[in-house]
DRENLUMFI-486626 format. One record per residue (C-alpha): x, y, z; residue number from 1; residue in three letters. Coordinates in steps of 0.1 Angstrom, whole numbers, plus 2048, in hexadecimal, padded with zeros to 3 digits. Layout:
<rs>
R, X, Y, Z, num, residu
R, X, Y, Z, NUM, ALA
...
</rs>
This chain:
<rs>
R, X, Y, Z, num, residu
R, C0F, B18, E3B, 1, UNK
R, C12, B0C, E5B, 2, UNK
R, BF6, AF3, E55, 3, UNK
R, C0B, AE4, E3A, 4, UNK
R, C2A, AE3, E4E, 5, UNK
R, C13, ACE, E6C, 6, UNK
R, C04, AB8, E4D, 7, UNK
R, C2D, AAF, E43, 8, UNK
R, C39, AA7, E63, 9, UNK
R, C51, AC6, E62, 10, UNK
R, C57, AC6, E88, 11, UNK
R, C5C, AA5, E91, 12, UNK
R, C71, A9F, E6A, 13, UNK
R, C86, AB7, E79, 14, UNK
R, C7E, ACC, E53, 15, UNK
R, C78, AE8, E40, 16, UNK
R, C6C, AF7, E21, 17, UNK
R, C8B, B05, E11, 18, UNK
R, C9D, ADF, E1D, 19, UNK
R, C80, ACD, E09, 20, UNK
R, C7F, AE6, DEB, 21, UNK
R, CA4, ADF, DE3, 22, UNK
R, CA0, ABB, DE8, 23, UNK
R, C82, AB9, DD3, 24, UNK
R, C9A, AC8, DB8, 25, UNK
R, CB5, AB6, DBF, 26, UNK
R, CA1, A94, DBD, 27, UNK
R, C90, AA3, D99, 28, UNK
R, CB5, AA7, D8C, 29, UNK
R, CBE, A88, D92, 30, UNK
R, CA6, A72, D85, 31, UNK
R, C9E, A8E, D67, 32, UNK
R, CB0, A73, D51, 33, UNK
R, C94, A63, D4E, 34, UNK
R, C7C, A7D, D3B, 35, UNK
R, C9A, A71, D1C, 36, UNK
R, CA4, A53, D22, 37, UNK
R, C7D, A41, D26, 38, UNK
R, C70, A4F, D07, 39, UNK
R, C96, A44, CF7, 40, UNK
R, C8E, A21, D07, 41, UNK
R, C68, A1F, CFE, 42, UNK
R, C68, A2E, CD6, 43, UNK
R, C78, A10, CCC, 44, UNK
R, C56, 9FB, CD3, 45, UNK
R, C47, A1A, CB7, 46, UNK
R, C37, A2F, CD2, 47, UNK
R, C3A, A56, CCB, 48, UNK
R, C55, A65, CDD, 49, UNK
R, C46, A89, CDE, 50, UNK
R, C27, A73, CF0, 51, UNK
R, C3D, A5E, D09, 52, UNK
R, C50, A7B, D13, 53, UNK
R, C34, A8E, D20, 54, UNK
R, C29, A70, D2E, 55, UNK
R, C45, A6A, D3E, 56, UNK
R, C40, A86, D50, 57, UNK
R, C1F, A85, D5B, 58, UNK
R, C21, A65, D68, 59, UNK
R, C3B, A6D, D7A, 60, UNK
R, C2F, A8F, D89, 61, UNK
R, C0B, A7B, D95, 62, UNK
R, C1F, A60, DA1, 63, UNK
R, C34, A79, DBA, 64, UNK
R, C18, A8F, DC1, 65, UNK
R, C05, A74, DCF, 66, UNK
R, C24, A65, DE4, 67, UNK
R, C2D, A8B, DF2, 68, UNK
R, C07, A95, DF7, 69, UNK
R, BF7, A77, DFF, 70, UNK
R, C14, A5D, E13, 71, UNK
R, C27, A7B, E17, 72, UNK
R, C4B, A69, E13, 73, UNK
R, C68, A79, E01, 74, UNK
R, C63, A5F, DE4, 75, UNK
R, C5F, A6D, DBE, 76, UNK
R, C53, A52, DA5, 77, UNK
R, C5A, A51, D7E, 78, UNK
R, C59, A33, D62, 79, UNK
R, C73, A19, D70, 80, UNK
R, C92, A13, D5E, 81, UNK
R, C91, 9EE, D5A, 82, UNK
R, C6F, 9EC, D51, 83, UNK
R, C6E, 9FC, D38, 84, UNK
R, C8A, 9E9, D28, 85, UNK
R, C76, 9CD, D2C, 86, UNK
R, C5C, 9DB, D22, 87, UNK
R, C68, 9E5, CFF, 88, UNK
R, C80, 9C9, CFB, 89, UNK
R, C72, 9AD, D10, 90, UNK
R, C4C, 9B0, D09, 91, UNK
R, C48, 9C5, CE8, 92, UNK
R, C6A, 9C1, CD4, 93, UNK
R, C69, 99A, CE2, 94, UNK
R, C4A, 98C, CE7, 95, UNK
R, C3C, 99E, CC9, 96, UNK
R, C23, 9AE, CE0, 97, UNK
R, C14, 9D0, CD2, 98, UNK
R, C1C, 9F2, CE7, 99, UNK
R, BF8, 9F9, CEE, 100, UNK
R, BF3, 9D2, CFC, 101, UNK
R, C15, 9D8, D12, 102, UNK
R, C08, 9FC, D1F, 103, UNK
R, BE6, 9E4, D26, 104, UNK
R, BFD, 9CB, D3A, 105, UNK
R, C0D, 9E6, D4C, 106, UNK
R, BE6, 9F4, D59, 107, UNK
R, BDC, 9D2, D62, 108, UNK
R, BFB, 9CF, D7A, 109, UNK
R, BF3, 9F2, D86, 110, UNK
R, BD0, 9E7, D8E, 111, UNK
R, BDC, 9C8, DA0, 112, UNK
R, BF4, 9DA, DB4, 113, UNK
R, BD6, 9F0, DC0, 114, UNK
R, BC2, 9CF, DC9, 115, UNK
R, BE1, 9C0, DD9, 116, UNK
R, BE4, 9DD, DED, 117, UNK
R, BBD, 9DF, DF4, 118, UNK
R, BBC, 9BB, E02, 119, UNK
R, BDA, 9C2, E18, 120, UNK
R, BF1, 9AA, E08, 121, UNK
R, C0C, 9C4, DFE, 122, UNK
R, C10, 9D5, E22, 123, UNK
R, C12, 9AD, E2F, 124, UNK
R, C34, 9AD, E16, 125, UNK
R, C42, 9CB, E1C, 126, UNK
R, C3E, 9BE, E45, 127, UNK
R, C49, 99C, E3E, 128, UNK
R, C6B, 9A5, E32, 129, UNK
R, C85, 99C, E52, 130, UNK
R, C98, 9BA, E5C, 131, UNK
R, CBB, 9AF, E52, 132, UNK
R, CB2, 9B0, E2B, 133, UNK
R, CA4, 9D5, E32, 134, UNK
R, CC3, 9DC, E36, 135, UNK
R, CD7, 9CC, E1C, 136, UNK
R, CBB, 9DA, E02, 137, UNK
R, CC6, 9FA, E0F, 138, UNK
R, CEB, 9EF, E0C, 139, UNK
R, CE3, 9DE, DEC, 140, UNK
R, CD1, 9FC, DDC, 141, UNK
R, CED, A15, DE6, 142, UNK
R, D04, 9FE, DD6, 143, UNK
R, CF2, A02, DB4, 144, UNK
R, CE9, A26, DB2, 145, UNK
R, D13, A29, DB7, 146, UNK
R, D15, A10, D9B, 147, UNK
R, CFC, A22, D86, 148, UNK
R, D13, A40, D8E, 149, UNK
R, D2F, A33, D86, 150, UNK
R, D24, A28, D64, 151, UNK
R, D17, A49, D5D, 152, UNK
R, D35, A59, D66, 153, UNK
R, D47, A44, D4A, 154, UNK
R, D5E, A37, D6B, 155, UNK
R, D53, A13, D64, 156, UNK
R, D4C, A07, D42, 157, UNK
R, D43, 9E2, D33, 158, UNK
R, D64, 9CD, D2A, 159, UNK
R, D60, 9AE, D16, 160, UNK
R, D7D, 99A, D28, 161, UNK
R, D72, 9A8, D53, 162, UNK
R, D4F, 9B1, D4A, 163, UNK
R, D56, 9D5, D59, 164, UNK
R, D78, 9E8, D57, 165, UNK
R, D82, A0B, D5A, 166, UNK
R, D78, A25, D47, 167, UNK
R, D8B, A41, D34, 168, UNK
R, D94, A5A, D4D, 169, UNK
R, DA2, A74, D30, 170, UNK
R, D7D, A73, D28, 171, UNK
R, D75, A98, D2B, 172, UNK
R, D51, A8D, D38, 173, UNK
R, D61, A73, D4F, 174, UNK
R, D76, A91, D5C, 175, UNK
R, D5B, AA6, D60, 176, UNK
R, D44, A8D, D75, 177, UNK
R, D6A, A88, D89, 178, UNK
R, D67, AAB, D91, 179, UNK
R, D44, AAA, D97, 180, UNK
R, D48, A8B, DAE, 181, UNK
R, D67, AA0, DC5, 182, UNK
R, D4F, AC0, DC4, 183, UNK
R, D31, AB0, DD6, 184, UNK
R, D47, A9C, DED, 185, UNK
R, D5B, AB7, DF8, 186, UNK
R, D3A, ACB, DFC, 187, UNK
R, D28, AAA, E10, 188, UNK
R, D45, AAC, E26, 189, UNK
R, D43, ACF, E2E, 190, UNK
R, D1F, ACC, E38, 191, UNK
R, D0D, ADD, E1C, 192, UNK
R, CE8, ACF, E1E, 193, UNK
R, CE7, AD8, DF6, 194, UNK
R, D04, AC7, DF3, 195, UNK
R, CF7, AAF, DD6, 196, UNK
R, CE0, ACB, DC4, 197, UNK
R, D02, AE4, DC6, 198, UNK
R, D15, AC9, DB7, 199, UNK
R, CFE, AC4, D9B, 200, UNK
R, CFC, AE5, D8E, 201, UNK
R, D1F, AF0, D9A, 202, UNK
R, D2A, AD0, D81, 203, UNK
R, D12, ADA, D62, 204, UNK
R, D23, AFC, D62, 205, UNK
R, D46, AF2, D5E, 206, UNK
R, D36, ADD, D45, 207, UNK
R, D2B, AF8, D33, 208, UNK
R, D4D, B0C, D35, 209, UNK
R, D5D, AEF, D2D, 210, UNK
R, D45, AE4, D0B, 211, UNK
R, D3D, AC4, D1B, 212, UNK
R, D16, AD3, D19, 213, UNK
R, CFD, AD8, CFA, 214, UNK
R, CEE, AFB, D07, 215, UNK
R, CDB, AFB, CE0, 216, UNK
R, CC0, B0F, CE3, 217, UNK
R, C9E, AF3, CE0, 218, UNK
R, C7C, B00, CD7, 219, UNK
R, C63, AFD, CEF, 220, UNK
R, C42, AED, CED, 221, UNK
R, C22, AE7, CFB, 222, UNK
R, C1C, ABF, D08, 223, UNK
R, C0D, AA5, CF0, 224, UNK
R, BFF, A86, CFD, 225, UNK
R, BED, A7D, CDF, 226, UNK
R, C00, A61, CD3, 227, UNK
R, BFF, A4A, CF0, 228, UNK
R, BE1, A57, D0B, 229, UNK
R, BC5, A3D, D0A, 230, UNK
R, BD8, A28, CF3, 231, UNK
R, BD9, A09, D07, 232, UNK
R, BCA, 9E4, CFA, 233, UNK
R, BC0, 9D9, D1C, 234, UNK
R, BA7, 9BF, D0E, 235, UNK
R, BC4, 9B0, CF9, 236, UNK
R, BDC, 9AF, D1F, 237, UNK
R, BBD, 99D, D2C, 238, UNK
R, BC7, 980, D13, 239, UNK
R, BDA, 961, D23, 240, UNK
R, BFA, 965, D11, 241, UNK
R, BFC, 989, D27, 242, UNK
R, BF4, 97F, D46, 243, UNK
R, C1B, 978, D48, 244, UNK
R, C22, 99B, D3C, 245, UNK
R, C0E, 9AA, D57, 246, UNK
R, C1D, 992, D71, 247, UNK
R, C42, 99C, D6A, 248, UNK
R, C3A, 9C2, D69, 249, UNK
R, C27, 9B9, D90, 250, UNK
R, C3F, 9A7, D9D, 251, UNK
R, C5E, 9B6, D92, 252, UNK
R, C4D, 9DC, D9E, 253, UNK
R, C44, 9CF, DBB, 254, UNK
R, C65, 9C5, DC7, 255, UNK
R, C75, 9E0, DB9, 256, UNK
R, C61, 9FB, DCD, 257, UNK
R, C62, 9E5, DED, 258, UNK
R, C8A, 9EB, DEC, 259, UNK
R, C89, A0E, DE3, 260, UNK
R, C6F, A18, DFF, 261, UNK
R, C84, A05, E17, 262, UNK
R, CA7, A14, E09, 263, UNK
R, C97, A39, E08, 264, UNK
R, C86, A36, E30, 265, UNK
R, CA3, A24, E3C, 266, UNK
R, CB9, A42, E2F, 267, UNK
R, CA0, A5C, E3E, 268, UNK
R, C9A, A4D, E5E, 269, UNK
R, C75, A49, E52, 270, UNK
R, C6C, A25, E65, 271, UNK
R, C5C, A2A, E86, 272, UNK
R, C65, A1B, EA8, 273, UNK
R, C57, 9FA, E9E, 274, UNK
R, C71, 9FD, E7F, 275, UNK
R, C4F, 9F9, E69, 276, UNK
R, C44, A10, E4D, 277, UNK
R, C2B, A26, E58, 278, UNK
R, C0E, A35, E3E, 279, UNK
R, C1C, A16, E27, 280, UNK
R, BF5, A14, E1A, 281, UNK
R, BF8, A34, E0C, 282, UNK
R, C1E, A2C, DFC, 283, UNK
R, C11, A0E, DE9, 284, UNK
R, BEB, A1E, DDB, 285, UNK
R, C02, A3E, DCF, 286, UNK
R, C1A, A27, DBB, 287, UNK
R, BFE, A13, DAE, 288, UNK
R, BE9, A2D, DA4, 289, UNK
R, C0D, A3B, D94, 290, UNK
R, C10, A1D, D7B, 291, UNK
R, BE9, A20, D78, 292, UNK
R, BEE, A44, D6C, 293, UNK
R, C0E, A3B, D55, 294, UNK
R, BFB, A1E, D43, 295, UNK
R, BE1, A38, D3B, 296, UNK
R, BF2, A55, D30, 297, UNK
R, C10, A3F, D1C, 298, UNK
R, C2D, A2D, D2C, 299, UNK
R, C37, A13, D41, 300, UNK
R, C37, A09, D64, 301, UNK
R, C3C, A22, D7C, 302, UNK
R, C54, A20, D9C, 303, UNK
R, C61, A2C, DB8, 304, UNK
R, C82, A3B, DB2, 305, UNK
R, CA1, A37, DC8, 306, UNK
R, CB2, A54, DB7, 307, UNK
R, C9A, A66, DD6, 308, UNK
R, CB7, A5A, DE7, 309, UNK
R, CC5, A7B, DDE, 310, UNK
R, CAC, A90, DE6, 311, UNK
R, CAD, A81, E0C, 312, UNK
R, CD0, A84, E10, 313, UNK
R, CCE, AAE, E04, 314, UNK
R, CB6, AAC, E25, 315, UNK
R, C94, AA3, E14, 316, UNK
R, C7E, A8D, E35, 317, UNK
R, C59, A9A, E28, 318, UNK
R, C3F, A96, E0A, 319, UNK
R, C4C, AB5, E03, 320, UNK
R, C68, AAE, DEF, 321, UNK
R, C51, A9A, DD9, 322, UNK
R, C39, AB3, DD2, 323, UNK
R, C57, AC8, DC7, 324, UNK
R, C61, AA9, DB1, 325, UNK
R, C40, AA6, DA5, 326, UNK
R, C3E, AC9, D9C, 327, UNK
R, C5C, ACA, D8A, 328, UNK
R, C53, AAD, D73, 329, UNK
R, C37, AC0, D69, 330, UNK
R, C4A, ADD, D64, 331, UNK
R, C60, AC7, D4D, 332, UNK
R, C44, ABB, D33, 333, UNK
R, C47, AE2, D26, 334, UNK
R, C70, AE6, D32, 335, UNK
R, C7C, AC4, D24, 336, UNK
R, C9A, AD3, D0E, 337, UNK
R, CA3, AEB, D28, 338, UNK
R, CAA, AC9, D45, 339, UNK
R, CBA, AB4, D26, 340, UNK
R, CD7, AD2, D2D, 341, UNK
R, CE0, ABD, D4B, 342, UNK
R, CFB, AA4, D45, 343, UNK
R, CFA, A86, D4F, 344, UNK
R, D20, A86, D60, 345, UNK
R, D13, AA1, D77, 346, UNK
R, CF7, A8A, D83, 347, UNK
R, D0E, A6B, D88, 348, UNK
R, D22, A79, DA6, 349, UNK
R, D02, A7F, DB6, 350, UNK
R, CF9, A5A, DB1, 351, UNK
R, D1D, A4C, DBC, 352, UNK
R, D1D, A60, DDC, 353, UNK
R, CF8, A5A, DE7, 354, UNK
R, D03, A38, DE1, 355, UNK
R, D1E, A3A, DF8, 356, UNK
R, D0A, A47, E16, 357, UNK
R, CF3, A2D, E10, 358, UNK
R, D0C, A13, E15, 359, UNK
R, D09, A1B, E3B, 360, UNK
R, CEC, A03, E3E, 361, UNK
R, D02, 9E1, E3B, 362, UNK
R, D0C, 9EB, E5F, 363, UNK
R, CED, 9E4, E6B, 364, UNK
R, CF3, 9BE, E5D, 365, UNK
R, CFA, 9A4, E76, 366, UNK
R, D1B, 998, E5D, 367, UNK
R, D28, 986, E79, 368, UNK
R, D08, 969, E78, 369, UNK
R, D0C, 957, E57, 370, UNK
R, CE2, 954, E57, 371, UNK
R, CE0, 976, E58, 372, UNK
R, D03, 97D, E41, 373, UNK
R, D00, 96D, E24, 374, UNK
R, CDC, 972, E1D, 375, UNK
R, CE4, 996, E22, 376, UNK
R, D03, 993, E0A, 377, UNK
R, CEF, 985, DED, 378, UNK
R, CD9, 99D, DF2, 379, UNK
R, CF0, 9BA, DF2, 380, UNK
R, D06, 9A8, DD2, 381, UNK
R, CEB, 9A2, DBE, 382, UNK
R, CD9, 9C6, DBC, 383, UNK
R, CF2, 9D1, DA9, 384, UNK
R, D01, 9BA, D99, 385, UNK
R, CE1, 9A9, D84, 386, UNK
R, CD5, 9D0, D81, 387, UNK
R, CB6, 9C8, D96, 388, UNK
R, CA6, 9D0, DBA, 389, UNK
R, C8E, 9B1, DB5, 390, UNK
R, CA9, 99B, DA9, 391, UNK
R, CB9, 9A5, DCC, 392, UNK
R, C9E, 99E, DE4, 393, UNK
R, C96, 981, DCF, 394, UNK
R, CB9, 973, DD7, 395, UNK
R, CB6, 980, DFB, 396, UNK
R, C92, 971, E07, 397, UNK
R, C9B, 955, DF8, 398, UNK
R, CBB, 94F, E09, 399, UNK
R, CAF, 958, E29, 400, UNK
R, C90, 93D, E26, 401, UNK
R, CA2, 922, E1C, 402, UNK
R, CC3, 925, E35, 403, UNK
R, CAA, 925, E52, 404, UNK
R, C9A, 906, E46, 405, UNK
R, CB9, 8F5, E3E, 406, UNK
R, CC2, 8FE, E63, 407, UNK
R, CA4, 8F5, E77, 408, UNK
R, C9B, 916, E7C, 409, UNK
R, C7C, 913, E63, 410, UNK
R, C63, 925, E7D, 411, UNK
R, C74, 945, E7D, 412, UNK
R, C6B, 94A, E5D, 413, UNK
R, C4A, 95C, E56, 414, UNK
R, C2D, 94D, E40, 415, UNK
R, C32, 969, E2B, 416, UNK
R, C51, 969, E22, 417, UNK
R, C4E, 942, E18, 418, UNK
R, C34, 94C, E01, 419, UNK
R, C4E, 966, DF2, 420, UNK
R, C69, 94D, DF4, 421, UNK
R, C56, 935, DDE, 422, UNK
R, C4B, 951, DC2, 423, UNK
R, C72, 959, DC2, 424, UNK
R, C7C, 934, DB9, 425, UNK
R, C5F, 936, D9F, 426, UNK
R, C6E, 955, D90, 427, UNK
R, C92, 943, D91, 428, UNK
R, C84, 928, D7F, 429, UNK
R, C6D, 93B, D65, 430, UNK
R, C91, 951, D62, 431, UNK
R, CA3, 92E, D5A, 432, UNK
R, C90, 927, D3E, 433, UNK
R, C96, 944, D2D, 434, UNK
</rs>
């Protein structure tokens, strides 16, 4: 045991087994929306939800084995929301595109993030990006998990005439995620380090009492890949007309887990005294290997996932919490109906407060230097409002290149991040035109 606890850092994390466990779970809980809502997303494109469930799953529980046991972070992966819209609606749905060439797409991308990593070139971007934006991704991404909170608490709501507006706070679900959004607060402020996890389940109960909760007894059964493992076309992905397919999914991923790694290590002091990422090799094979093994067994990309956020601020600083992730998503392909008890407004609070402590970050921003402020404010602005970590940093490198050249400052940019910058304007323009 106490060769593990040397392996995880537990000494100098300032950790400890039962801190981890519960973070694990409290990470699992709130991202467990996703075992329903990806195969939800992805049966529209005619793939077998029985199949994409359990692959959901899977993927999901290599993905954050490999980042707890092999880059030790407190990072859990899982299909990425966005993606797989685009995946069903974009590629499939839009372009016509079959759901066994799209899963083919998604491996090819997978394969070139593994040789992008291999030759270096993703370690040089994740160093390339100036130390202001870290922190306004960080800023940014808080700002959107409370958004994605909010929304899930039924708090904020579409509105044809202000875009967003008010929702109905006689909602008896709105007034349950109310109560479950006063319970963990009161408990954060108290100094409970299960704050979030107590919350959680302390919010499903009265949910229950209250008949807010479907406790309907579901029928267990065993895992069935069968209907999506080893059904992707890779030879038809390879065809010109999905070369763009795999570009978006690599792009789009890339930027995506770039924003969450920095968000998650800025909010548990992971960065060393350099402020660089150390073990960042081993971060970018395991999410690689993690869309690799999602292609494979039957879904779509897979990410990193900033609802980890969670697990870090209920104390998680090791691979550890992970693992525990990892463990449990395994333990869901044969428990699924038990986690769908779990409603959705007692995961919201969770979000809208981790998004609060994550807001600390925009201190760090130099607002006061207009180079350095309004970069940073597109960058923050833009996460949330367009939905999208890439769309952010897009907005932010881009920014940030082109106010420095427009100032005579052009040499304190780095090579890098003009290579970035120009890939960005590409993707505005290929946006542009639809």
């Amino acid at each position: 045991m106490r060769t593990l606890e040397t392996y995880f850092q537990f000494d100098s994390l300032g950790t400890n087994w039962r801190t981890e466990i519960i973070a694990g779970l409290t990470t699992f809980i709130t991202m467990a929306y996703i075992i329903f809502v990806n195969p939800s997303i992805l049966k529209e494109t005619g793939m077998p939800v029985e199949a994409v469930t359990a692959a959901t799953c899977l993927s999901a529980a290599i993905g954050s084995l490999l980042m707890g046991g092999f880059a030790r972070y407190p990072i859990a992966l899982a299909p990425g929301m966005g993606l797989n819209a685009y995946f069903t609606y974009g590629v499939v749905k839009g372009m016509g595109v079959s759901w066994e060439v799209a899963l083919g797409a998604v491996f090819l991308s997978g394969i070139a993030f593994l040789l992008l990593t291999a030759l270096g070139i993703r370690q040089v971007i994740v160093s390339a990006i100036p130390q202001d934006l870290y922190a306004a991704v960080a800023a940014g991404i808080g700002f959107f998990i409370a958004f994605i909170g909010f929304k899930n608490a039924g708090l904020v709501v579409a509105h044809p005439a202000t875009i967003v507006g008010m929702g109905n706070l006689r909602e008896p679900s709105t007034l349950l995620a109310v109560f479950g959004l006063l319970l963990t607060a009161a408990l954060l402020v108290a100094g409970f380090r299960a704050a979030m996890l107590i919350g959680i389940l302390g919010t499903t109960v009265v949910g229950v009492f209250a008949g807010l909760v479907n406790l309907q007894p579901q029928p267990l059964s065993l895992p069935n890949l069968s209907g999506t493992f080893l059904h992707l076309d890779v030879a038809g992905a390879l065809k010109l007309g999905a070369l763009e397919i795999v570009f978006v999914f690599l792009f789009v991923d890339m930027f995506d887990n770039i924003g969450t790694l920095v968000a998650v290590g800025k909010r548990a002091n992971l960065f060393d005294e350099t402020n660089s990422i150390p073990r960042v090799n081993r971060i970018l094979y395991s999410d690689a290997i993690a869309t690799v093994a999602g292609s494979l067994t039957g879904t779509s990309t897979v990410v990193s996932y900033i609802e980890s956020a969670a697990g870090v601020v209920a104390g998680g600083r090791s691979g550890v919490t992970a693992i525990v992730t990892g463990l449990l998503f395994i333990a869901a392909m044969f428990l699924a109906p038990i986690i769908g008890v779990i409603p959705a407004a007692a995961t919201a609070p969770a979000l809208i407060l981790v998004g609060s402590l994550m807001m600390t970050h925009a201190a760090e921003i130099r607002w006061s230097d207009p180079l350095v402020a309004i970069p940073a404010f597109l960058t923050v602005t833009t996460i949330p409002l367009t939905f999208s970590i890439a769309n952010g940093l897009a907005f932010g490198f881009t920014a940030h290149t082109l106010l420095r050249v427009f100032s005579g400052r052009h040499k304190e940019v780095n090579w890098v991040v003009y290579v970035l910058t120009a890939l960005f304007l590409a993707r505005f323009i290929y946006m542009g035109k639809g």
